[in-house]
N, C-alpha and C positions, 0 to 999 in steps of 0.2 A: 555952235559948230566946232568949238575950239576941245570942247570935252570929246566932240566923236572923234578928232584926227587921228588920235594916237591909235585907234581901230582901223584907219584907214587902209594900214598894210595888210591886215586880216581879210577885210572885205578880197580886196586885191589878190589876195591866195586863197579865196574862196570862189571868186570870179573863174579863175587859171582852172581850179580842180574840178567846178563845175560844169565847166563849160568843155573840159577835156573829157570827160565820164559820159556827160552827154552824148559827146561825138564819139567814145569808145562805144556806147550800146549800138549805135546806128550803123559805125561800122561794121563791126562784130555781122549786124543779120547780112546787111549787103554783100559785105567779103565772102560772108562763110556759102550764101547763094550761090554768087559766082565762083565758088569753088567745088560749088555740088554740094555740097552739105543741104542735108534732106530739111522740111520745115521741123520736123519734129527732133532733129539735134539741133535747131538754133536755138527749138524752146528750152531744150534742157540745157544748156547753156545758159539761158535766161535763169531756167531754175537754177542752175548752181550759184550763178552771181548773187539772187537774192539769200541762196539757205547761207551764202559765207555774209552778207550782209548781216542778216541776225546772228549770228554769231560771232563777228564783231563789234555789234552793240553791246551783248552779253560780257565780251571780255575785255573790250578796251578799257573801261575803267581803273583794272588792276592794274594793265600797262603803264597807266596813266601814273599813277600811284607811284610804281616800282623804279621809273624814270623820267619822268617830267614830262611837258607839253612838246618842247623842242627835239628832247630825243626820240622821245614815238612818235611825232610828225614826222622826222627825218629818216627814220626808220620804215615808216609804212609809205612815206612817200617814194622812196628807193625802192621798193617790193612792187610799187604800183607802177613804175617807171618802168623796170627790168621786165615784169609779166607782159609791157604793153609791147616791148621788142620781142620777144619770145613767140608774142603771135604771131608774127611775120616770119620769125625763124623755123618753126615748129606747125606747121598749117596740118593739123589734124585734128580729130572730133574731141578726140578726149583729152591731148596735150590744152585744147582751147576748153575746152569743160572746166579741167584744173584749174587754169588760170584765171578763169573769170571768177571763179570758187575765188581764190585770194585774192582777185581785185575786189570784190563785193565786199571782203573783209577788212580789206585796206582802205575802201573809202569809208565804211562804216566808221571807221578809227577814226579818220581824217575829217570827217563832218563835226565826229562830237571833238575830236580836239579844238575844231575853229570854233563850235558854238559854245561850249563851256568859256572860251578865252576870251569871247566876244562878252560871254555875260558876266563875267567877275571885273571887267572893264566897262561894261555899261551902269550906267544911272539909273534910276527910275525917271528921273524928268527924259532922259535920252530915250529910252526903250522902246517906245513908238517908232522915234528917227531912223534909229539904227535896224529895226524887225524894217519897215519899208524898204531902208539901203537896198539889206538883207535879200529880200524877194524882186528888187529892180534889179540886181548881181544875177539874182537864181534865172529868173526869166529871161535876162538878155545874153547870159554866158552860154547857155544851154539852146536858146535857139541862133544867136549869132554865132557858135561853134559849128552850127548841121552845114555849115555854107563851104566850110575849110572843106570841105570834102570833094566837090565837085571843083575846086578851084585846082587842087591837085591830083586829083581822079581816086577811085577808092584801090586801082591797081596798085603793085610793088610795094616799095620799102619805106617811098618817101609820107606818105600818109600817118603809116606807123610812127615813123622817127618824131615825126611835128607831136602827135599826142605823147612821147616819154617826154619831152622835149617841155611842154607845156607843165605835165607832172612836177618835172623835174624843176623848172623857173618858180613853183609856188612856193619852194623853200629856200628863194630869199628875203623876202618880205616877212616871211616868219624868224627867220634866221636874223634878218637886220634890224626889222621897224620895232622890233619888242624886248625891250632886255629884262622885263619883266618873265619869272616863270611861276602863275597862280598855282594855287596850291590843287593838287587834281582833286573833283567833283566826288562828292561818296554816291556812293552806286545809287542809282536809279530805282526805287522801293518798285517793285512791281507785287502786283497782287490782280492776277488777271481773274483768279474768283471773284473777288470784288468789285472791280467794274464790271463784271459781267452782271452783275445785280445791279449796279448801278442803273446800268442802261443797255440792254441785249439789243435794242434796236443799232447803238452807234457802235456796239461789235463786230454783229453782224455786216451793218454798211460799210468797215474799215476791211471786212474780210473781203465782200464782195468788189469794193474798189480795187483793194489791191488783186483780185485775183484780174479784173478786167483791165484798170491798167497800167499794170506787168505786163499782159498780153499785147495790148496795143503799142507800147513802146518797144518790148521786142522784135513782134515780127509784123508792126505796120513797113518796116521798110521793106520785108520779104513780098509781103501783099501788094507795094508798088512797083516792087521789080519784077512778080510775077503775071500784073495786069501789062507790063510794057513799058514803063513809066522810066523816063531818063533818071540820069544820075542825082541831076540837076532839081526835079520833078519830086525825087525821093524824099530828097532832105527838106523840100518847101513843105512837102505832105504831114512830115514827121514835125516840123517846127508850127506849120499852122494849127496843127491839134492843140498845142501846147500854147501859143498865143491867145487862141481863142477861150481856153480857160482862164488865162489869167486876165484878161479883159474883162468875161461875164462873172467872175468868182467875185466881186464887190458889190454888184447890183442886184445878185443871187443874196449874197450874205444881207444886206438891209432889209431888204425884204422878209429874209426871216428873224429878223430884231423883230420885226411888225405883226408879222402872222406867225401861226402855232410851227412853229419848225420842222415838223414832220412833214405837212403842206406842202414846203419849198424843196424838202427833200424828194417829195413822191414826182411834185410837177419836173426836176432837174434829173432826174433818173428816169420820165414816162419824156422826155426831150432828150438823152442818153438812148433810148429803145428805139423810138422812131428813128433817129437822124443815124441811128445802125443797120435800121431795117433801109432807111434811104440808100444807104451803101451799098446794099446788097443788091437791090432791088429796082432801084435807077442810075448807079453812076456810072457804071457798065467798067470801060476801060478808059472813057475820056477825062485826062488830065483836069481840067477844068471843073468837071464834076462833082468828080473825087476831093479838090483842094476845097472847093465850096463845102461841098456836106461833110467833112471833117473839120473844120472847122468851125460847123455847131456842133457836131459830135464832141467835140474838145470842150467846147462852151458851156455845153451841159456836162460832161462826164468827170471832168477835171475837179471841178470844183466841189464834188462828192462827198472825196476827204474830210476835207472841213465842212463843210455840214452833217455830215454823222458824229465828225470829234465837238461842234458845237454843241450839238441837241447832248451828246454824253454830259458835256459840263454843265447845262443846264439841270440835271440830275443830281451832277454832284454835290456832296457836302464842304462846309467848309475847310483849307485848304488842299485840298483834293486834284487840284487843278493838272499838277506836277504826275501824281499817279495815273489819274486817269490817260493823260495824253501819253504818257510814256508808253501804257500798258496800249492803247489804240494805235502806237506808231508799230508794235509787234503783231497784232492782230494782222493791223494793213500787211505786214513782214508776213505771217502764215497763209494770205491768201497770194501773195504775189510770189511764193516758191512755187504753186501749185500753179497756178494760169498762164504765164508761158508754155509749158510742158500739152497741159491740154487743151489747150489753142491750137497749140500746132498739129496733135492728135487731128481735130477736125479738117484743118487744112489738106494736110496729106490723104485724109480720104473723102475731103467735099470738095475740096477748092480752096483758093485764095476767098472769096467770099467768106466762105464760112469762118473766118477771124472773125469777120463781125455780126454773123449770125449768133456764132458762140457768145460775144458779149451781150447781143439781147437775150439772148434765153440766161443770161444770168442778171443782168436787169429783170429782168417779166419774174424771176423766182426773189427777186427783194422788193419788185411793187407790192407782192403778194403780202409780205413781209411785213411790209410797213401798214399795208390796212388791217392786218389784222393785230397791228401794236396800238392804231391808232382806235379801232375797238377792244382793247383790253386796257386802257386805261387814258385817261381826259391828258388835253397837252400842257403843258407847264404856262402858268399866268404870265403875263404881259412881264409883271414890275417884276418876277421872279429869272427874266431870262437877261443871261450875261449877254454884251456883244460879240458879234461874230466879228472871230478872226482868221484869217489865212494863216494855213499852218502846214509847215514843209514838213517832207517826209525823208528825212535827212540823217537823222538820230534819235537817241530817246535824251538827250539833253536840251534838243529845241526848246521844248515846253518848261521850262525854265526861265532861256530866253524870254520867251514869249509869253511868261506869267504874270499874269492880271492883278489888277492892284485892287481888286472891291468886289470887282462886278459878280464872282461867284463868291465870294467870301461875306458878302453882305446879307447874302441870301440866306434865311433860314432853313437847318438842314431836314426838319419833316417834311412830307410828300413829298420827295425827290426820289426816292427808289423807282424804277420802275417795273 
């Protein structure tokens, strides 16, 4: 314990910025509702936040470089502070479009600055401990933040102020706990041709997650403010989605240690379709419903990610690990600019339902997907497949972090194309 402390304050302004971005997206759809704002500008709002997200992947590292850890935390966390009062200052479509643009850029920074810092201060013996912290931080920041909302109401200025406020408190734990400044990361090698050979199936599932949910995180909160659903009701709906993934994404992932990983993929995406088509089809407008069958919908849906990023690695060749998930955290990045925006398209002309009609029919077009991958070529042997890991979609430095010490490196790299 005594090697992870000095990470401790890391975690801690990882906690503060995740937990406050969380509760910016949720605001973001509820405000901008109850402000009129149509479904289809909340999606593009959604979409701006992601296209500035990847394009602060792409460019933080130079920052990194040009100024150290400290100065470009300090700097993009001040950018993300100021933008987070400006939407309260400035309540219009596209002043709020812009902004989320530079918040998505700001935290993209802000992700790979804590996770580079995290991993040139982690161990190998530690790296377990710390990835677990890591995703106890992500999951309880991100769903005990949806609650600040109703505590203060999502009306006026004071909701705003608490989220710069929060921004603003993660640089001092960076500022104080760390006099150390590592040396910035060299850029991220992507080669998204190559994994695309690698493994078309976990590209694909990286695009089709992120375009679904992108969607679900932006305007599940619009979908329960337009079924009637209290303030209160909103944020429980938004946070159970997100529990109920991180609960089943463990017992999903073992399972596919065990069976051909494609299996666990087809059955957690045909458990994604129904528990959407359940949405649509029975939960009507009662609260209770709704909370239940979101909550397998998150169970199954969530956990996607890393199982399309697992089956890729099982693909890969020796130390590959690093490119592959890099290149899969930008894919997720190209589907999740596009799926807010046309979600919200069906919404304004089908309904609030149709948020998650739209996400089965893009489920039902990657079941299709998967069997027809699963008839062009046999699944990866037993002894040949790494273990599944949970794997945040935060930055392209994660996978790093989160870089295996064997499990795909031991592996020989014939028959691994697919």
């Amino acid at each position: 314990m005594s090697s992870i402390r000095p990470l401790i304050p890391l975690l801690i302004a990882a906690g503060i910025l995740l937990g406050g971005n969380g509760m910016q997206g949720t605001l973001i759809a509820l405000r901008g509702a109850q402000e009129g704002f149509s479904p289809a500008v909340i999606g593009f709002m959604g979409t701006s936040y992601f296209g500035g997200f990847l394009l602060g992947c792409l460019a933080i590292s130079r920052i990194m470089k040009s100024v150290g850890h400290v100065r470009s935390f300090s700097a993009l966390a001040a950018i993300a502070s100021a933008g987070t009062l400006l939407l309260v200052l400035l309540i219009d479509p596209i002043a709020w479009s812009l902004i989320r643009f530079a918040s998505g850029f700001c935290f993209a920074g802000l992700f790979t600055i804590m996770e580079s810092w995290l991993n040139s201060g982690v161990s190998n013996n530690d790296r377990a401990r710390v990835l677990a912290l890591y995703r106890i931080v992500d999951i309880g920041s991100v769903t005990g933040a949806q609650f600040v909302i109703p505590i203060f109401g999502s009306e006026g200025f004071t909701i705003f102020a608490i989220m710069s406020i929060m921004i603003t408190l993660s640089l001092v734990p960076v500022s104080l706990g760390d006099r150390s400044n590592p040396t910035a990361p060299e850029d991220v090698k992507l080669d998204l041709g190559r994994v695309w050979r690698i493994s078309p199936l976990g590209c694909i599932g990286c695009i089709a997650v992120g375009v679904t949910n992108s969607a679900f995180r932006t305007l599940s909160p619009v979908y329960a403010e337009e079924i009637g659903m209290s303030v209160a009701d909103i944020v429980t709906f938004v946070a159970v989605g997100i529990i109920g993934g991180a609960i089943i994404q463990y017992p999903l992932g073992y399972l596919s240690d065990l069976w051909d990983r494609r299996m666990v993929l087809l059955l957690s995406t045909v458990g994604a379709l129904l528990s959407a088509l359940a949405i649509v089809f029975l939960a009507g407008t009662d609260p209770l419903a709704n909370l239940v069958l979101v909550f397998i919908f998150g169970s199954f849906a969530m956990p996607l990610f890393s199982l399309s990023a697992a089956h890729a690695n099982d693909r890969a060749g020796k130390g590959e690990f690093v490119l592959v998930n890099a290149a899969l955290m930008l894919f997720y990045s190209f589907g999740a600019i596009g799926g807010p925006f046309a979600a919200s398209w069906f919404m304004e002309q089908f309904g609030p339902q149709s948020l998650f009609s739209f996400t089965a029919t893009v489920y039902a077009i990657f079941i299709l997907i998967i069997f027809y991958r699963m008839g062009a070529r046999g699944g990866v042997p037993a002894g040949q497949r790494g273990r599944f890991m949970s794997l945040l979609r935060t930055s392209t430095v994660f996978s790093r972090l989160a870089k295996r010490n064997g499990d795909s490196d031991k592996r020989p790299k014939e028959n691994r194309t697919e």
